[in-house]
C-alpha positions as CSV (number, residue, x, y, z in Angstrom):
1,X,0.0,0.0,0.0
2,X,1.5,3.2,-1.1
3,X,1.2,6.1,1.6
4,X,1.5,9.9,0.5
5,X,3.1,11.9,2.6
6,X,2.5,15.5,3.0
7,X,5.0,18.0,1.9
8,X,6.7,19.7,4.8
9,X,6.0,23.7,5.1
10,X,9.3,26.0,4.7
11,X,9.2,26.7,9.0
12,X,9.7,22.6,9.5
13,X,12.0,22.6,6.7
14,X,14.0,24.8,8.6
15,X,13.5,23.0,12.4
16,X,14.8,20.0,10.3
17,X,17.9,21.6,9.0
18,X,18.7,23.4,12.2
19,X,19.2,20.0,13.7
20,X,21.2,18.9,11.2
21,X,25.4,18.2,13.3
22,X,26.6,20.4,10.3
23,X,24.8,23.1,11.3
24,X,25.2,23.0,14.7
25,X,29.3,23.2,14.1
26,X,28.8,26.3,11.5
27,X,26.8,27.6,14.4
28,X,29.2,27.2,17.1
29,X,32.1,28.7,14.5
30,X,30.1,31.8,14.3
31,X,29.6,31.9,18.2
32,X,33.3,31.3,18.7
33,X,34.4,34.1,15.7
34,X,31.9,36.6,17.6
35,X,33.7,35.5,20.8
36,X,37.0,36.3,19.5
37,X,36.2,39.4,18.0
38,X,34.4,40.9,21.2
39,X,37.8,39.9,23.1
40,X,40.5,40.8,20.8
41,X,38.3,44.7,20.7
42,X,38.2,44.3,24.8
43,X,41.5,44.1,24.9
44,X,43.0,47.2,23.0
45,X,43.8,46.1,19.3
46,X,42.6,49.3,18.0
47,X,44.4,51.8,20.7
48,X,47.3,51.9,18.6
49,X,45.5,53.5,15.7
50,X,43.4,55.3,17.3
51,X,46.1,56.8,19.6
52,X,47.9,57.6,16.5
53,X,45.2,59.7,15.0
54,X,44.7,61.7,17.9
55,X,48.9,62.5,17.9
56,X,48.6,63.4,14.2
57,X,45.7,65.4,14.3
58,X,47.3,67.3,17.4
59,X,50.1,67.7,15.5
60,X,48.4,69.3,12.4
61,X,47.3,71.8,15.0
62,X,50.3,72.5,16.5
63,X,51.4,73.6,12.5
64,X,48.6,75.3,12.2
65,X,49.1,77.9,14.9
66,X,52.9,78.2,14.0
67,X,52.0,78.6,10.2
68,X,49.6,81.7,11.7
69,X,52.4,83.3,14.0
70,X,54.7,83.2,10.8
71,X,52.2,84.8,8.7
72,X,51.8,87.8,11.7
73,X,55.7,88.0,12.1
74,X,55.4,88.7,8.3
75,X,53.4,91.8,9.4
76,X,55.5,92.6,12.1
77,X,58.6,93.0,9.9
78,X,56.8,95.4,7.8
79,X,55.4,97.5,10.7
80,X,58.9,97.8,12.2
81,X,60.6,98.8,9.0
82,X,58.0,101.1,8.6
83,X,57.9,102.8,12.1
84,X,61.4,102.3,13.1
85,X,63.3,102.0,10.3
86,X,66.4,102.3,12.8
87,X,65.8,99.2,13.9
88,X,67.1,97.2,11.0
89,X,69.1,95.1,12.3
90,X,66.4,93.6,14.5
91,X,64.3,93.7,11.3
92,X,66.5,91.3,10.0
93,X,67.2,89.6,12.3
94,X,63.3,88.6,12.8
95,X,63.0,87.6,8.8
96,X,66.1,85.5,8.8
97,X,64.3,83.3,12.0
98,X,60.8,83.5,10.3
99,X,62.5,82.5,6.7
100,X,64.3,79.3,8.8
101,X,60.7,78.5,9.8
102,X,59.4,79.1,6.8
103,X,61.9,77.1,4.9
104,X,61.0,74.0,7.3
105,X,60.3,70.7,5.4
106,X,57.5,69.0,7.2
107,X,56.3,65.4,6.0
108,X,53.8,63.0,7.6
109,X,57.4,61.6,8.9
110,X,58.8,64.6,10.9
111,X,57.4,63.8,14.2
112,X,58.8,60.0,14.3
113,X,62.0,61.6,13.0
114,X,64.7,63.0,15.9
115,X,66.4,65.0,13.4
116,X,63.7,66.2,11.3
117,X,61.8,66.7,14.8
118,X,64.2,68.9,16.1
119,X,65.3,70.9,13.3
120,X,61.2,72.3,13.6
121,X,61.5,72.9,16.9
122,X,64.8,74.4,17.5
123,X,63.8,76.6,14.3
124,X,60.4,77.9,16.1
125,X,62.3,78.5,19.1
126,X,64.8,80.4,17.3
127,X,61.5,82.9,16.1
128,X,60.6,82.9,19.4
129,X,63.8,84.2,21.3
130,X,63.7,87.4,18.4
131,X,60.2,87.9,19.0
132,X,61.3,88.9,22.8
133,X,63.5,91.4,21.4
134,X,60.6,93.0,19.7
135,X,58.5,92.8,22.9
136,X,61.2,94.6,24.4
137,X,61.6,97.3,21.6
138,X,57.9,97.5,22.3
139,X,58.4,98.8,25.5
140,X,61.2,101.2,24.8
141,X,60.0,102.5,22.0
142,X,56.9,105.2,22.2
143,X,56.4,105.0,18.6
144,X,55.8,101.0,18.4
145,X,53.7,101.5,21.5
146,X,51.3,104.1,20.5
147,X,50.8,102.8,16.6
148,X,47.3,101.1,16.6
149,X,48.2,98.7,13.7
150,X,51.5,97.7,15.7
151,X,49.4,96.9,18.9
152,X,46.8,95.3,17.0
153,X,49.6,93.0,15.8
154,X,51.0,92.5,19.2
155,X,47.3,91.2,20.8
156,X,47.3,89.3,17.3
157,X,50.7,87.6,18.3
158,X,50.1,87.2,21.9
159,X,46.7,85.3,21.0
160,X,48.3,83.3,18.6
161,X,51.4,82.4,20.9
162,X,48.2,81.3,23.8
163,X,47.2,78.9,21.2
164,X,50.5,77.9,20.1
165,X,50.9,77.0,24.2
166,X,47.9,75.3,23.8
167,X,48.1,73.0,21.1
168,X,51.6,71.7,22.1
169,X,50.2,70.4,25.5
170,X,47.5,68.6,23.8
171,X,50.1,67.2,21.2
172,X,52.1,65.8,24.3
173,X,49.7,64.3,25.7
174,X,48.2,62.0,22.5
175,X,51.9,61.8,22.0
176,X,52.7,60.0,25.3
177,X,49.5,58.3,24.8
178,X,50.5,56.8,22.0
179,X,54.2,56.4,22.7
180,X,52.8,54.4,26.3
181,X,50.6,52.0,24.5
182,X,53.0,51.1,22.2
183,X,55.9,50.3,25.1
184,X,53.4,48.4,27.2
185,X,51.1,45.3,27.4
186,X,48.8,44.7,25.8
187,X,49.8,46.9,23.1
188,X,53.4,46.4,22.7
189,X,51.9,42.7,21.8
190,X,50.0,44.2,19.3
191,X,52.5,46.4,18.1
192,X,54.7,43.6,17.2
193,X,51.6,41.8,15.6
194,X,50.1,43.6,13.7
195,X,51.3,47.4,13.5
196,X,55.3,46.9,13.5
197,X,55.8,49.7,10.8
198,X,54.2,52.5,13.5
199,X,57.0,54.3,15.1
200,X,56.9,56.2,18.7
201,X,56.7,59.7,18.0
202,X,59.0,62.7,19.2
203,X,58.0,64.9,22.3
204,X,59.3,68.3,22.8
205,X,62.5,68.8,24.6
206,X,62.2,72.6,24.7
207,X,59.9,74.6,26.4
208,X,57.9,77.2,24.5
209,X,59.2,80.4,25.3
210,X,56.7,82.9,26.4
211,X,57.1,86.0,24.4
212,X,54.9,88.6,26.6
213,X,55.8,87.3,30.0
């Protein structure tokens, strides 16, 4: 006697297949991927990049607000020629620092190179140290003092130098950041791993000179 059986509907199908071995191993392959990747995230293996966007994108502002004082200075130069053309030598002296800045090659390398690293910095400081001298003239000179474009320049400058002050503390800090997960554990595992061409980066070893102290 020939029985006919009723075709399954798609739910049962899928009951059926679900207790299939096979698809209880694919099952437990995707549990144990899911695992892995909620541990491997728990335990830091994107600090290293992320730390290093942070340093870079302090570091862009740290340019930034240089690239800005360098544009001013530009406009101090002309103001001091203009109003004390007896200063000259000072003159000079302020566009052969602004023209080392200015002359600067800066690459996405420069703050994982020492040498590069300090050539920028020794370079701003350089600017900095003449810009005292103009403060200074400032003071002993009536004429500087009393020209509204000159003073203008002067808040200009001393805003500029605020942010300047500003920016390099943040850079420092993604900087060690970065530079401390890359030395310790987990992420110096990591590091070796998976992100061995990522350098420590370079720290300041000068302090910014305050130019209106």
């Amino acid at each position: 006697m020939h029985v006919s059986l009723a075709p399954l509907s798609p739910i049962k199908h899928a009951l059926l297949l679900n207790t299939h071995p096979a698809t209880h191993t694919s099952a437990r392959r995707r549990l144990a991927t899911l695992c892995l990747v909620v541990l491997v995230s728990a335990c830091g293996v994107n600090n290293i990049p992320s730390y290093d966007e942070s340093a870079n994108a302090a570091w862009g502002e740290v340019q930034r607000h240089y690239q800005q004082r360098a544009d001013l200075v530009a406009e101090l130069i002309a103001s001091i020629e203009t109003l004390a053309p007896e200063e000259e030598e000072l003159a000079s002296a302020l566009a052969e620092a602004r023209q080392m800045v200015i002359n600067l090659v800066i690459t996405p390398h420069t703050i994982s190179d020492e040498k590069g690293f300090t050539a920028f910095e020794n370079a701003q400081n350089q600017l900095s140290e003449t810009l005292l001298r103009v403060t200074a003239l400032a003071d002993a000179q009536p004429v500087l003092a009393t020209d509204l474009h000159f003073a203008t320049l002067q808040e200009r400058l001393q805003d500029v130098t605020n942010l300047i002050t500003a920016s390099r503390g943040d850079y420092i800090e993604a900087v060690r950041r970065y530079n401390t997960e890359l030395r310790t554990i987990p992420g110096r595992w990591w590091h070796s791993f998976i992100y061995k061409e990522m350098q420590a980066r370079q720290l300041f070893s000068i302090d910014e000179i305050d130019v209106f102290d």
